[in-house]
N, C-alpha and C positions, 0 to 999 in steps of 0.2 A: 455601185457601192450599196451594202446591204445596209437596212435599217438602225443597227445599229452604228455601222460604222458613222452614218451620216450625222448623227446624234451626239460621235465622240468627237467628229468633227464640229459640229455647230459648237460645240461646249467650248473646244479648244484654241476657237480660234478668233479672232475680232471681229464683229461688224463694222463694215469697211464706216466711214467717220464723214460727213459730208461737210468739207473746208471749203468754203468760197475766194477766201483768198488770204495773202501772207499775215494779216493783221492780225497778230496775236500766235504767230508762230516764231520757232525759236529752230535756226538748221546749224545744224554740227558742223555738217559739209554746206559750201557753197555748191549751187546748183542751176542747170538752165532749168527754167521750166515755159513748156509752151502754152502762147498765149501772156506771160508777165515779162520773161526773159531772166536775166542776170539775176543772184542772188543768193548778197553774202553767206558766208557760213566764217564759222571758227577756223575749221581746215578749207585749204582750197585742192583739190586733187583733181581735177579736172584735165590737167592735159599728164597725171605721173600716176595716173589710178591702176594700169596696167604692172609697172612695178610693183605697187602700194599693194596688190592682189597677188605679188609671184607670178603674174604671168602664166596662171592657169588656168586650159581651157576651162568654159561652163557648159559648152553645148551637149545638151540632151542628159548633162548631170541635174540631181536634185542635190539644193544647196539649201544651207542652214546658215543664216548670218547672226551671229550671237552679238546682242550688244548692236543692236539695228539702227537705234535712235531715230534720226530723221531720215533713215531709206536710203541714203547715194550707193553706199554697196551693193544692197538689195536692189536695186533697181538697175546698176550697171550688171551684176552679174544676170539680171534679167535680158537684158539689152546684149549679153554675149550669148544668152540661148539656153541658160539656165532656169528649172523651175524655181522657185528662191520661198523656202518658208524665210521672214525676219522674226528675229524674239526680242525681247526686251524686257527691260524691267516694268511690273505692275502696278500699279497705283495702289495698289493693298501690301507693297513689299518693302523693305524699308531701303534705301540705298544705303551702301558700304560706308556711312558718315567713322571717321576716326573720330574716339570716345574721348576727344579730351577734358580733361579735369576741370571739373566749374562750367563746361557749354553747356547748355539748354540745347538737350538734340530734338524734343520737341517741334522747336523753332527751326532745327536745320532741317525736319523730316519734312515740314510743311514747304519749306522752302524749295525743298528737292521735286516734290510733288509739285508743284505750280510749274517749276520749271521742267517736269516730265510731260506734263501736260501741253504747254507748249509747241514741245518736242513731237509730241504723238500728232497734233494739229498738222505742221510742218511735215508728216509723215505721209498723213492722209490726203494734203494738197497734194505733194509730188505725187502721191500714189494716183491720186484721181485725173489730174494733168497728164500723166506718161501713159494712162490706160492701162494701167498694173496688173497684175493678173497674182502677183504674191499674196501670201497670208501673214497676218501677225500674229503671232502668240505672244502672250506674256507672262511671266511672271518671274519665277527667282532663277539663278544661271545657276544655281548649285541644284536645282533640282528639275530639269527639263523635260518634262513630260516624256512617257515610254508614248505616248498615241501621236507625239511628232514621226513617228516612224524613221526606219532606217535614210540617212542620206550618203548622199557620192562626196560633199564637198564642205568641210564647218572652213566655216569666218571669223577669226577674233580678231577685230580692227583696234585696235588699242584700246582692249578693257581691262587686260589683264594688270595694268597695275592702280586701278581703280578699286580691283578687290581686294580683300582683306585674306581669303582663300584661292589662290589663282590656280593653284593644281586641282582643286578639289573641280571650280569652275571649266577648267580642261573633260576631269575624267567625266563629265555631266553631259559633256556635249558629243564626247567622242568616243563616250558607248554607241552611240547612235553613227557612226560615220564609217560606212565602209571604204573609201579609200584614201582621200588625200582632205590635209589639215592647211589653214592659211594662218600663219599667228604676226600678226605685226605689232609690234610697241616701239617705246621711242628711247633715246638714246642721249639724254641732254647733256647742254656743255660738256660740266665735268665730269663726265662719266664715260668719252667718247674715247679715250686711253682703252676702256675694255674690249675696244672690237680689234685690237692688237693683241693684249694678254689678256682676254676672258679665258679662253682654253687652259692658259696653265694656272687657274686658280678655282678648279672643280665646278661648284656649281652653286655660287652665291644669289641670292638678294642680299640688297641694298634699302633696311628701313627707311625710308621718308619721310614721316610725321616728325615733330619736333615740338615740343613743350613750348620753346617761345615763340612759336607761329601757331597758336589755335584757331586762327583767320582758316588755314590748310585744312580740310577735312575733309575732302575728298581722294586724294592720292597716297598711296600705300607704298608703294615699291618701286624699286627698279631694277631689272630683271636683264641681264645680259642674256645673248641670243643662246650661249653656249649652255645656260641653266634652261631655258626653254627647251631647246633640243634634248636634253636627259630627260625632262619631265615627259617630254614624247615617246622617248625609247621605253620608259617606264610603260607606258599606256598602249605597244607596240606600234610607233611608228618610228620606225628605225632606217630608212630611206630617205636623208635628212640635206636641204642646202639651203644656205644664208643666202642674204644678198642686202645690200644696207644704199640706201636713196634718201635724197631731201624734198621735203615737202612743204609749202606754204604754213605757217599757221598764226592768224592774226600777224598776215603781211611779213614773217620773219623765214627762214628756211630752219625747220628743223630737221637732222638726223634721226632718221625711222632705220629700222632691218625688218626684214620679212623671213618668216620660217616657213618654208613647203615640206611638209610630213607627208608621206608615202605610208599607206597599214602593211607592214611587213606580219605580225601577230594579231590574234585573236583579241575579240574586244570585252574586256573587263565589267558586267553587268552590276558590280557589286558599286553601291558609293557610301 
């Protein structure tokens, strides 16, 4: 690697974070980790992770897991023989808070931050526990560095209806991806009619915010697989199949789908 490149690396990416142990981290996913063992998370995917990823190879691909949080993807697709950049949101970025009328986002920006932080901690144990060998980048998903360079494999583990711009967050990551896309989101209660007639009703979202819940300010949308799959063809991955699994989360099974995009077209440099 030449001098500069070393340089656009040191810039781009974290100093790995030295976590002694769980106290004061916060994991998305449940996880083992060797040396402590068992350890809850929000989701548990541990024995339906291979669904929850499409069931695509990793080995000898370079993978990019958008939306990293505490590592379990990054680190399994590490563990299938993938090299694994993870990204994430930065401590200078503001998270996707919905603007409701009269909050103090202020208070929610700080809030968000403490609990990224957490997250990041949670990152860096598992990372350092599994002998990782990944990178973190961080910072905003609508704008993904050109010096993460080209990869074989993007990851969107359920972020897209966290954002406020999910297409925009698609085309950011998937300029960079020469050949196949992983998109998972979720599918709740009432909304699960769509994976019968999503198809004959084009290609909607579903607003989520609501005036009388300002408690809500993190979730934006929801996004039938059949709308995801156009937003792909848009972006040239038009080599498209579903597949819809349940998964733990906070001890309940929810309805997830996963979208595996194939790059049939050229990739769109413009954002």
């Amino acid at each position: 690697m030449s001098s500069d490149a070393e340089r656009s690396a040191s810039a781009l990416y974290d100093t790995p974070r030295h976590v002694e142990g769980p106290e004061g981290c916060h994991f998305y996913h449940a996880t083992d980790l060797p040396g402590i063992g068992s350890v809850p998370g929000d989701w548990d995917l541990r024995a339906t992770v291979g669904d929850y990823l499409g069931n695509v190879p990793f080995a000898g691909k370079r993978v990019l897991d958008i939306g990293s949080a505490s590592g379990f993807l990054s680190f399994e697709a590490e563990r299938r023989g993938g090299e694994v950049v993870s990204y994430d949101l930065s401590p200078t970025d503001r998270w996707d808070a919905v603007p409701h009328s009269g909050v103090d986002l202020g208070s929610v920006d700080g809030m968000m931050r403490e609990h990224l932080d957490s997250i990041n901690r949670a990152y860096w144990l598992s990372h350092r526990l599994n002998g990782s060998r990944a990178r973190l980048a961080r910072g905003t998903v609508y704008a993904i560095p050109d010096a993460v360079g080209p990869v074989d494999v993007a990851i969107f583990g359920a972020i897209l209806l966290h954002l406020r711009d999910p297409f925009r967050a698609l085309h950011s990551g998937l300029r960079l991806t020469r050949e196949t896309v992983v998109v998972t989101d979720l599918l709740p209660g009432r909304y699960r009619w769509l994976r019968h007639v999503g198809r004959y009703l084009g290609a909607p979202m579903f607003f989520v915010p609501r005036s009388t819940r300002k408690e809500r300010f993190d979730t934006w949308w929801i996004i039938p697989p059949e709308t995801v799959c156009e937003m792909l063809r848009v972006l040239g991955f038009e080599d498209l199949r579903v597949a819809y699994h349940l998964h733990p989360f906070r001890g309940s099974p929810r309805l997830t789908y996963t979208v595996v995009g194939r790059r049939t077209g050229p990739a769109s440099d413009r954002i």
